[in-house]
C-alpha positions in Angstrom: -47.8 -28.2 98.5 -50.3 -31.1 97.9 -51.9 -33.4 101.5 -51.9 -36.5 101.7 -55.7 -36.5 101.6 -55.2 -34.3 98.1 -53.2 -37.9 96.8 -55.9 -39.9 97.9 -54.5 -41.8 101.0 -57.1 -43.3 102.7 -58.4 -42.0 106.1 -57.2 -44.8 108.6 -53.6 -44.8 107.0 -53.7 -41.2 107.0 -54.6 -40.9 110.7 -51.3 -43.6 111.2 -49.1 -41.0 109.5 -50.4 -38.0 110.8 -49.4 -39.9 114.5 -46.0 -40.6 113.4 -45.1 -36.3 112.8 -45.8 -36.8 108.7 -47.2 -33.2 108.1 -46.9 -32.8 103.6 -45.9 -35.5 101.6 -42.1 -35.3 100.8 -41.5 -34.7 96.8 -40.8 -38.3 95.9 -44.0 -39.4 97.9 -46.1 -36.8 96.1 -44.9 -38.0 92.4 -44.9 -42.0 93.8 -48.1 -42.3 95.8 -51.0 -41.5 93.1 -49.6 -42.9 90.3 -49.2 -46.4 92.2 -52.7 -45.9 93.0 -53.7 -47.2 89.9 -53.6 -50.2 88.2 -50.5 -51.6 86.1 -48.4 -48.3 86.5 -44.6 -49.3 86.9 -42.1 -47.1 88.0 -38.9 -46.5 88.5 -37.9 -44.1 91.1 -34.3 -42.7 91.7 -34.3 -41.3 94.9 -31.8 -41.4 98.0 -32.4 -43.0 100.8 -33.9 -40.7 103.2 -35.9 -39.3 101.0 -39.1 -40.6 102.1 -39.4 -43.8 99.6 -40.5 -46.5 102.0 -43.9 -44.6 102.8 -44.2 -43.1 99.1 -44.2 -47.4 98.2 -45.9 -48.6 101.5 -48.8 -46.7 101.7 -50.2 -47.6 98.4 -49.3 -51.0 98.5 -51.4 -51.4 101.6 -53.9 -49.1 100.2 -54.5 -51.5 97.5 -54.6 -54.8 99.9 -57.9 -56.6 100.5 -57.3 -57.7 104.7 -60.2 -60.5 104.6 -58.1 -61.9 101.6 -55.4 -63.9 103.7 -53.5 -64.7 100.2 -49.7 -62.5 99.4 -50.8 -59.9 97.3 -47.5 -56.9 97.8 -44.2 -58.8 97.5 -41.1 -55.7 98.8 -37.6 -57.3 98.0 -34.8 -55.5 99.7 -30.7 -56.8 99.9 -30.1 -57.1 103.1 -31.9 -58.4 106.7 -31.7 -54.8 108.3 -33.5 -53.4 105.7 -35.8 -56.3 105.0 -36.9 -55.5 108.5 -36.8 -51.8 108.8 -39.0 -51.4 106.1 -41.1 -54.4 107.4 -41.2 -52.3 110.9 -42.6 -48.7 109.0 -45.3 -50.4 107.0 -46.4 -51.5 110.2 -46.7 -48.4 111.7 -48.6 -47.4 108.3 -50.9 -49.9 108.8 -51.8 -49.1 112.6 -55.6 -48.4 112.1 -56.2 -51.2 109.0 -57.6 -54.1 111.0 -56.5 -57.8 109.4 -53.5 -56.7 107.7 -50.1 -59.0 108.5 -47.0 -58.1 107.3 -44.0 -60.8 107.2 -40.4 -60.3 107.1 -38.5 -63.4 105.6 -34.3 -63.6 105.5 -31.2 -65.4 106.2 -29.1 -66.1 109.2 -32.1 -67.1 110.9 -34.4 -70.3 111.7 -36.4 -70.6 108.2 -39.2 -72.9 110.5 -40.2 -69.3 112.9 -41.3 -67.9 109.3 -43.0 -71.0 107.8 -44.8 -70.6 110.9 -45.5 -66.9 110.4 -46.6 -67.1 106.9 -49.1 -70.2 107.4 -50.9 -67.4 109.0 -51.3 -66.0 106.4 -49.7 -62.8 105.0 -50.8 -60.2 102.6 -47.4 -58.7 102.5 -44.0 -60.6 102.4 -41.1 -57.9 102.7 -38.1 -60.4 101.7 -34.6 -61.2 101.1 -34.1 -62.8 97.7 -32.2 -65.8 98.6 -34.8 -66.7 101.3 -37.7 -66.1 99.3 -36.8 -68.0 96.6 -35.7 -71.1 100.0 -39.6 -70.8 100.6 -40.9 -70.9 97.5 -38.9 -74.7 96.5 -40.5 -75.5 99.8 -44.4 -74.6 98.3 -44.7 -72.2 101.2 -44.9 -68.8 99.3 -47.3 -68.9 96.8 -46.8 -65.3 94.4 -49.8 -66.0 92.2 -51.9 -62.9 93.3 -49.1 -60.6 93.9 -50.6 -57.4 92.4 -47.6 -54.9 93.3 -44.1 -55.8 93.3 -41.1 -52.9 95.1 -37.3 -53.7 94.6 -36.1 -51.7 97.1 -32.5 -50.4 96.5 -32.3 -52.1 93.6 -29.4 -50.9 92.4 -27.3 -52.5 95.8 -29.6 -55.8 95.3 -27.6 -56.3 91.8 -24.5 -55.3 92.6 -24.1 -58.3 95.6 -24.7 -60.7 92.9 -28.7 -61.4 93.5 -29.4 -60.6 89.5 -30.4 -64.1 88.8 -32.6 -64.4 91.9 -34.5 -61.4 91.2 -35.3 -62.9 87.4 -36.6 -66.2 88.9 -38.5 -64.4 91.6 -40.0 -61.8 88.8 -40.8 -64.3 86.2 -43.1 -66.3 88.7 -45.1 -62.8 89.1 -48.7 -62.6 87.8 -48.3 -60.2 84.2 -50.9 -57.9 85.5 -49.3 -56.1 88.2 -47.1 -52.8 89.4 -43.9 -52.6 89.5 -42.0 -50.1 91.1 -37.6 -49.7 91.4 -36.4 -47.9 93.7 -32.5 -47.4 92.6 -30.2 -44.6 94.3 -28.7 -44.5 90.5 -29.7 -45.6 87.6 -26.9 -48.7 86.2 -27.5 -50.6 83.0 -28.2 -53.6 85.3 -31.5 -51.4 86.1 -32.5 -50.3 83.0 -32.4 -54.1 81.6 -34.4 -55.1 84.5 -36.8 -52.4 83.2 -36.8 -53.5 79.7 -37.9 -56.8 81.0 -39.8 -56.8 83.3 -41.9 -53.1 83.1 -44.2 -52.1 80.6 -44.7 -48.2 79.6 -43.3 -47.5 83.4 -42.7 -44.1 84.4 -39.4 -42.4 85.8 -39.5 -40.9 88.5 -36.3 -38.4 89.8 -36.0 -37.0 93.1 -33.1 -34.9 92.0 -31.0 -35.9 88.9 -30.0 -38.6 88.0 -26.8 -40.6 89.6 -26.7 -37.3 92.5 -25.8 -37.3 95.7 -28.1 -35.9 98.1 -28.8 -32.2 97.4 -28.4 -31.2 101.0 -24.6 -33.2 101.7 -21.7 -31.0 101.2 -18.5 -33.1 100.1 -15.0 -32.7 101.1 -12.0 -34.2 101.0 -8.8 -34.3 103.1 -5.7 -34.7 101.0 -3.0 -36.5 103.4 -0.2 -39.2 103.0 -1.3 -42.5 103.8 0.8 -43.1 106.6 -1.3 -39.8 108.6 -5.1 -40.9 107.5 -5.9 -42.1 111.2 -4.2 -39.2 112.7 -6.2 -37.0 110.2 -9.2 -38.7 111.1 -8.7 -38.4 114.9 -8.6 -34.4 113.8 -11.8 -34.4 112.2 -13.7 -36.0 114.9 -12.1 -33.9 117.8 -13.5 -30.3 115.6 -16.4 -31.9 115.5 -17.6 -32.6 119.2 -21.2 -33.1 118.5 -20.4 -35.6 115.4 -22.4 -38.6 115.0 -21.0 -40.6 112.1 -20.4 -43.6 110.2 -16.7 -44.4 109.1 -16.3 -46.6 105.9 -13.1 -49.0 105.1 -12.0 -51.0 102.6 -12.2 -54.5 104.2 -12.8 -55.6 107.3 -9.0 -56.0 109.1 -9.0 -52.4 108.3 -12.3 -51.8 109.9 -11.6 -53.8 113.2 -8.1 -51.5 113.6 -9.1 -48.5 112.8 -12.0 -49.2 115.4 -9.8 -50.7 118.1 -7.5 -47.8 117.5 -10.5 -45.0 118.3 -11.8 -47.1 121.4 -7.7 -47.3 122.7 -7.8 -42.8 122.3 -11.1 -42.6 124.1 -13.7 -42.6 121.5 -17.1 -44.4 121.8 -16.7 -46.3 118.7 -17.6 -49.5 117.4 -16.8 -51.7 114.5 -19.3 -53.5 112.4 -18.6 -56.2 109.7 -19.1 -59.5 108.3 -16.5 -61.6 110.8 -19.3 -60.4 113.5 -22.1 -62.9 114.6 -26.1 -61.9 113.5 -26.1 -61.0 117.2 -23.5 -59.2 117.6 -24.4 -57.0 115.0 -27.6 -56.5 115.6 -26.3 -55.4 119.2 -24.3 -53.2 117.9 -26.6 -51.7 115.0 -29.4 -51.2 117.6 -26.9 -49.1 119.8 -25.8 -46.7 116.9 -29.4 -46.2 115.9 -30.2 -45.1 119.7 -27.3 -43.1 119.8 -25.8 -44.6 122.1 -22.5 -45.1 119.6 -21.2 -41.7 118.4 -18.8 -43.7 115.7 -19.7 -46.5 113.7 -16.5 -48.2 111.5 -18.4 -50.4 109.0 -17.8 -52.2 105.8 -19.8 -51.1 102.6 -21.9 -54.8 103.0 -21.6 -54.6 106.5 -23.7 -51.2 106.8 -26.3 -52.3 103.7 -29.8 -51.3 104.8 -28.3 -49.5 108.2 -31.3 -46.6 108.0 -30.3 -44.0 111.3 -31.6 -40.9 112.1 -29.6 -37.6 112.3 -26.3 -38.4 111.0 -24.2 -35.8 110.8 -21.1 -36.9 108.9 -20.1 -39.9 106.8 -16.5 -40.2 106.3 -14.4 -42.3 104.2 -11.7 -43.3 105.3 -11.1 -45.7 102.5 -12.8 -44.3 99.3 -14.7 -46.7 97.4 -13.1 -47.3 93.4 -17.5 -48.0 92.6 -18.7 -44.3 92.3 -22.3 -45.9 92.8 -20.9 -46.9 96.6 -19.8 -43.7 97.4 -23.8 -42.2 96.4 -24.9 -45.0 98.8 -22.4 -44.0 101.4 -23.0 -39.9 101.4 -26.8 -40.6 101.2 -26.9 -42.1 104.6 -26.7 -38.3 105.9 -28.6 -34.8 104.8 -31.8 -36.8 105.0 -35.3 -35.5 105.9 -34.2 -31.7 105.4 -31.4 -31.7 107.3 -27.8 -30.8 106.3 -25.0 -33.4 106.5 -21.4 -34.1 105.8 -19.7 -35.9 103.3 -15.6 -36.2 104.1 -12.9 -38.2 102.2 -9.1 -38.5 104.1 -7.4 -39.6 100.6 -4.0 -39.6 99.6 -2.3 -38.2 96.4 -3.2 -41.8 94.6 -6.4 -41.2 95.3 -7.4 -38.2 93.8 -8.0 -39.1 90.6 -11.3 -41.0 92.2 -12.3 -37.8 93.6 -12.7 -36.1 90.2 -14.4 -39.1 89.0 -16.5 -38.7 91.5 -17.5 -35.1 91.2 -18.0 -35.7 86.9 -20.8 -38.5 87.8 -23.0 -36.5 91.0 -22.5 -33.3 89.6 -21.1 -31.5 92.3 -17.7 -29.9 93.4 -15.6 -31.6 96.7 -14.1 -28.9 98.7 -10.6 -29.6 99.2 -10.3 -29.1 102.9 -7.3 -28.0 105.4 -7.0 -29.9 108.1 -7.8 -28.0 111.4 -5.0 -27.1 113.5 -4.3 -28.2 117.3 -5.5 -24.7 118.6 -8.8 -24.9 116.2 -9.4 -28.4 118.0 -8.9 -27.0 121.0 -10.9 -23.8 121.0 -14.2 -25.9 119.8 -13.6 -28.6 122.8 -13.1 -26.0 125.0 -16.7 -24.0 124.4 -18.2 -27.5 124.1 -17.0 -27.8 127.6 -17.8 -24.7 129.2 -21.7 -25.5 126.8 -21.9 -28.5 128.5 -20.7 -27.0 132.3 -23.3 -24.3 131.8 -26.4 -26.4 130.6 -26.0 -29.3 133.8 -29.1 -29.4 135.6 -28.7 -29.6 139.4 -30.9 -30.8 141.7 -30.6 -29.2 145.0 -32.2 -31.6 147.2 -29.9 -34.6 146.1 -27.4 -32.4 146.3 -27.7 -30.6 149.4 -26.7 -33.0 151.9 -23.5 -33.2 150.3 -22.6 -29.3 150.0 -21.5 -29.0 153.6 -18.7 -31.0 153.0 -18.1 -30.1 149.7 -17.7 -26.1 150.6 -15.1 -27.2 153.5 -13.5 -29.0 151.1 -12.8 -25.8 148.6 -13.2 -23.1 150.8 -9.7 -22.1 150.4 -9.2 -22.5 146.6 -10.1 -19.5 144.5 -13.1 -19.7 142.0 -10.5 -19.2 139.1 -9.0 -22.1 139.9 -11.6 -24.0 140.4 -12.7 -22.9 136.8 -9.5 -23.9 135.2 -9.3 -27.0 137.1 -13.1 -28.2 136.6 -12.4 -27.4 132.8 -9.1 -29.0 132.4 -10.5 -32.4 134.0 -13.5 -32.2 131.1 -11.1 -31.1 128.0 -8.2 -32.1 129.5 -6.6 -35.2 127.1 -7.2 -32.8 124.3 -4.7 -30.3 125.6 -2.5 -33.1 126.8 -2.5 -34.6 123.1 -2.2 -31.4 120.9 0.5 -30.4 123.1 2.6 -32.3 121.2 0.5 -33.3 118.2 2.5 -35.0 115.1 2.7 -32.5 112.1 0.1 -33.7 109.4 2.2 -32.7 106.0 -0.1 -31.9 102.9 1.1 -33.8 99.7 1.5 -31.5 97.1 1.5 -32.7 93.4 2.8 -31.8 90.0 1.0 -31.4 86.5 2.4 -34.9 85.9 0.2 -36.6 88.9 3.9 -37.0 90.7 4.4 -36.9 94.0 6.8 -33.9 95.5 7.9 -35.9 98.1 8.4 -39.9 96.2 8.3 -38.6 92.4 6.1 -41.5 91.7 2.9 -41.3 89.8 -0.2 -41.8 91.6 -2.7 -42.5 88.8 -4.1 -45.6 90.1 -5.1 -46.0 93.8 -3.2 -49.1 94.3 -0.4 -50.3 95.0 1.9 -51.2 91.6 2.6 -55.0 91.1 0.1 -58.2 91.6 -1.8 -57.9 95.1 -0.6 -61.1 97.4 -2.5 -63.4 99.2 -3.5 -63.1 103.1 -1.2 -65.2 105.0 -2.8 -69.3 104.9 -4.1 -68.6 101.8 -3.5 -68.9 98.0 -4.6 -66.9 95.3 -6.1 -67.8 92.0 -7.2 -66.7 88.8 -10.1 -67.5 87.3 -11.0 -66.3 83.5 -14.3 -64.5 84.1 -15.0 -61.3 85.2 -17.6 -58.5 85.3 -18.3 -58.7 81.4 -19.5 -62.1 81.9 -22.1 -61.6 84.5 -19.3 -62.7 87.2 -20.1 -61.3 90.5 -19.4 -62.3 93.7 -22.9 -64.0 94.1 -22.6 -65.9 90.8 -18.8 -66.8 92.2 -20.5 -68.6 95.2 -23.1 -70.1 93.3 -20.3 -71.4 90.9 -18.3 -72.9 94.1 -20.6 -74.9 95.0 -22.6 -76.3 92.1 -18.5 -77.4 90.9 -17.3 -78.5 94.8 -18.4 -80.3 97.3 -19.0 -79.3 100.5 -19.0 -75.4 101.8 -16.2 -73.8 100.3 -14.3 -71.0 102.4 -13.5 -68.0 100.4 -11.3 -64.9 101.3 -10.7 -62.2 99.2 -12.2 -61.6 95.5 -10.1 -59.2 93.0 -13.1 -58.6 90.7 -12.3 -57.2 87.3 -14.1 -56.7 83.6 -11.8 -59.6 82.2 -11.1 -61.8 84.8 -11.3 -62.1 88.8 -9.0 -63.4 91.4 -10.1 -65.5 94.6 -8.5 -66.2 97.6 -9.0 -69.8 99.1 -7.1 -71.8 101.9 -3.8 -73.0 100.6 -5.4 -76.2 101.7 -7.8 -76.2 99.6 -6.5 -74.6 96.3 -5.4 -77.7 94.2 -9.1 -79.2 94.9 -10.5 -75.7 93.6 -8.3 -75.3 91.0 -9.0 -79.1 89.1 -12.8 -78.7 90.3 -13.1 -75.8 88.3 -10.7 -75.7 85.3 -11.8 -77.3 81.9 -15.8 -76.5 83.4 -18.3 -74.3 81.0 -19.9 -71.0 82.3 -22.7 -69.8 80.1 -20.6 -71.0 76.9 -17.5 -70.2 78.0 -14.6 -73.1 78.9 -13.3 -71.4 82.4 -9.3 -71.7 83.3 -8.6 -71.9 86.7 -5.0 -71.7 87.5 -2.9 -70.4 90.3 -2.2 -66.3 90.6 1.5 -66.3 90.5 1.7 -68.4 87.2 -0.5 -66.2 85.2 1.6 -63.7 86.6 4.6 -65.2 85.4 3.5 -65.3 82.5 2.2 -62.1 81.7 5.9 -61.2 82.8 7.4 -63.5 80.3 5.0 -62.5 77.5 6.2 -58.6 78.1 9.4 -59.2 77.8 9.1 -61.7 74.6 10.6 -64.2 76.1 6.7 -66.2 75.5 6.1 -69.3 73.3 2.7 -68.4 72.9 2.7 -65.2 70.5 1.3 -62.0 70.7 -2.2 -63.4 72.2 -0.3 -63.4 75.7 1.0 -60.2 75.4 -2.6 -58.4 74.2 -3.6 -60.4 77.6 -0.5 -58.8 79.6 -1.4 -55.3 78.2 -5.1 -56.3 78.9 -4.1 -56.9 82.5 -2.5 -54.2 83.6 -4.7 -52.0 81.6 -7.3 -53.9 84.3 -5.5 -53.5 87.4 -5.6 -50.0 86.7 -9.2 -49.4 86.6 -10.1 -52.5 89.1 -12.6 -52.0 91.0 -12.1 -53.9 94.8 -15.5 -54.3 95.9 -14.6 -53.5 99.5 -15.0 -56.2 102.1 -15.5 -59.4 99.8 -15.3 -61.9 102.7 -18.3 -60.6 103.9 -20.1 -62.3 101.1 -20.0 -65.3 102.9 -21.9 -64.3 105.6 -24.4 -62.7 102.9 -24.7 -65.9 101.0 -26.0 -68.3 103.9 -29.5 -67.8 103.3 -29.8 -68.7 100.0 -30.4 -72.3 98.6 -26.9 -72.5 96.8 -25.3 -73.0 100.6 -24.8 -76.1 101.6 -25.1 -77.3 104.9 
């Protein structure tokens, strides 16, 4: 095993590192740091997070900085404000013992002047949010033109929230000569065009194998009906008292219950997503991190760049249909050496993702039994008596109380007092499992069908068109994913065609086409701003949900005017719905999107 003073890391940011516990370079840091050393070496790297990337990028980008040169000279681009200043905060501590060095975070959902301020200082490196950075640059206050190393950090996640054509304006304003490095958890074709593009001879770098989950996260996967998923979940976290885990839904209703429904039982849980204000969830991020949060319910967007230490389990209680998600989601635990825990609550719809899953990270999902009442039991019951045994006493703040306290029990035998000092700490487990529901296991047929309903469960979904939240209509809109259609370029489209902020609820995002969710107020006004427009060549129909589902009906049954175009496009939709691919908690995009120039105020 290779030091860091064997890669050729200086001695002030080695003395940093040495403060902060780093012993050996971790394998992506050995493979990242030298060859970023040089000059115009670009990489991509496909590593987890947790694996060490932010100091095998860091320290040679400020290795490589000139401090009495006040000019940018690293750019680090990351998706999301927590990140942006997490990896802000470690290059920091890097860069402890390098006198003259200042580092800048810039992002949204904050006051744009406190960072004009900042960087008029001067800073050599400018660890931003795309959307922001590209805000300063229109002003003139980021100037990129000696930028000799570039990091996309989770690139992969910066693509899929719809910041592609950010991240081509931001790299084509680079200098030629420079490094570039992607750091991707898997490697998409979004990434790999990016690299055709942009890098020149780069090298790839794999911590692992390709599109894998973290080597040291065992998967598993509970196989329930979907009426007993919270009652399963309750299961899991009472076997495991010492669990300290992040819970992922769909959207974020079903984040808010499911976390209102574990702080009601007497869990210390907490929900964070996109209806929550910057404050809040900071609040509530910093508490998790310091542990003082066992649960965490989150959204997929909401928990972007959420970096914590010591996770023991992630569990999904709503599995993701995007098999790059779920890699995202399991690598936020077995980090840094340490074993972690992986665990889906699915029901027989479901499974089908589950094998998906297992064909692209390579490994097997254990297809777990619940534990039973008296399993529960038995585990809280020695986590009692552990956590009985291990109280320190003090005697002296103690001791003026003990007269009273052996009058008090003098008459009660020590067995009792046992069994009554235990059942007061363990107690609402035994009261609960007393009389526990049954959780039934589905079990299933060759055909996919359903003992129990003998209906198929091929698709995850429910059959039929979804419908609207309540106070809102639904519409479809003829682009999808093929055409570069994400939920960023959907926001961006809003409001070059409307005027005015327009409020969006859900997006349906599929290859063909999409469907949006906008006040019912507001759908005629979105529905004539946008149909008859032009999208990269293509004339966009905007029309309402129900009528294209009409006629997709109509065409079916032959009852269509139009010929057999309408029913390919009926086939073509269903074939769709199938494989659709909800991107979790859409409406948080809003809150994503306020930084960025494309918001109006």
């Amino acid at each position: 095993m290779k030091t860091f003073e064997e890669l050729g890391v200086s001695e002030e940011i080695r003395r940093a590192i040495t403060e902060l516990g780093f012993e050996n370079p971790m394998p992506v840091q050995e493979e990242v740091i030298p060859y970023l050393l040089g000059n115009r070496n670009d990489v991509i790297a496909l590593a987890q997070t947790g694996t060490g990337k932010t100091a095998a990028f860091g320290i040679p980008l400020l290795q490589r900085i000139n401090p009495a040169n006040r000019e940018t000279q690293a750019l680090i681009l990351s998706p999301t404000r927590e990140l942006c200043l997490q990896i802000c905060d470690d290059i920091k501590d890097f860069s402890k013992y390098i006198p003259g060095i200042n580092i800048v975070p810039v992002y949204g959902g904050t006051s744009i002047m406190n960072q004009i301020h900042a960087l008029k200082h001067g800073a050599q490196i400018i660890v931003a949010t795309p959307g922001r950075l590209i805000d300063l640059i229109n002003r003139g206050k980021v100037n990129l033109e000696q930028v000799n190393n570039v990091v996309l950090d989770e690139a992969d996640e910066m693509l899929n929230m719809g910041f592609s054509e950010s991240v081509d304006e931001i790299l084509g304003q680079l200098p030629e000569d420079r490094n570039t490095l992607l750091f991707s958890a898997t490697m998409s074709k979004e990434i790999e065009k990016i690299a055709v593009r942009y890098l020149h001879d780069h090298k790839e770098i794999v911590v692992g194998s390709r599109n894998e989950g973290a080597e040291l996260v065992n998967h598993i996967y509970y196989l329930v009906h979907a009426k007993d998923k919270y009652l399963a979940l309750k299961r899991i976290v009472d076997y495991y008292p010492k669990i300290f885990a992040i819970i992922f839904c769909r959207t974020k209703v079903e984040t808010q219950e499911i976390a209102d429904k574990l702080i009601r039982d007497g869990y210390n849980a907490e929900a964070l997503h996109g209806d929550l204000s910057q404050d809040q969830r900071d609040l509530t991020m910093q508490k998790f991190r310091q542990h003082l949060t066992q649960l965490l319910v989150a959204t997929d967007v909401a928990a972007r760049g959420l970096d914590v230490d010591d996770l023991t389990h992630v569990i999904n209680y709503g599995l993701p249909d995007d098999i790059e998600n779920y890699t995202h989601r399991s690598g936020r635990t077995g980090r840094a050496g340490k074993k972690g825990t992986s665990i889906c609550i699915i029901h027989s719809k479901e499974k089908y993702k589950v094998r998906n899953i297992e064909k692209t990270i390579g490994k097997e999902f254990v297809d777990g039994t619940l534990p039973t009442p008296q399993e529960i039991c038995t585990k809280q019951l020695y986590r009692a008596m552990d956590k009985i045994e291990k109280v320190d006493v003090d005697e002296d703040q103690i001791a003026p109380f003990m007269e009273e306290i052996n009058r008090h029990f003098e008459f009660m035998d020590k067995e009792v007092i046992i069994k009554k000092l235990v059942s007061m700490t363990f107690g609402r487990f035994l009261d609960y499992y007393a009389d526990a529901p049954e959780i039934e296991k589905p079990t299933a047929g060759r055909s996919g069908k359903s003992a129990k309903s003998g209906k198929t469960g091929n698709t995850g979904r429910p059959s039929g068109p979804r419908k609207a939240e309540k106070g809102y209509a639904r519409l479809f809109i003829n682009l999808g994913k093929t055409d570069g259609f994400y939920p960023g370029e959907i926001m961006q489209y809003l409001n070059r065609h409307i005027k005015g902020k327009q409020q969006v609820g859900h997006i349906d995002l599929l290859q063909k086409f999409c469907y949006i969710e906008v006040p019912e107020r507001d759908a005629d006004r979105v529905m004539k701003a946008l149909d008859g427009t032009v999208y990269k060549g293509r004339s966009v129909r905007c029309n309402g949900a129900d009528e294209t589902d009409r006629n997709s009906r109509s065409d079916r049954s032959g009852r269509s005017e139009r010929g057999g175009q309408s029913d390919r496009s009926s086939r073509s939709y269903r074939k769709s719905q199938k494989k659709a691919k909800d991107k979790g908690d859409h409406d948080d995009w809003r809150e994503l999107m306020k930084p960025h120039k494309w918001d109006k105020k």
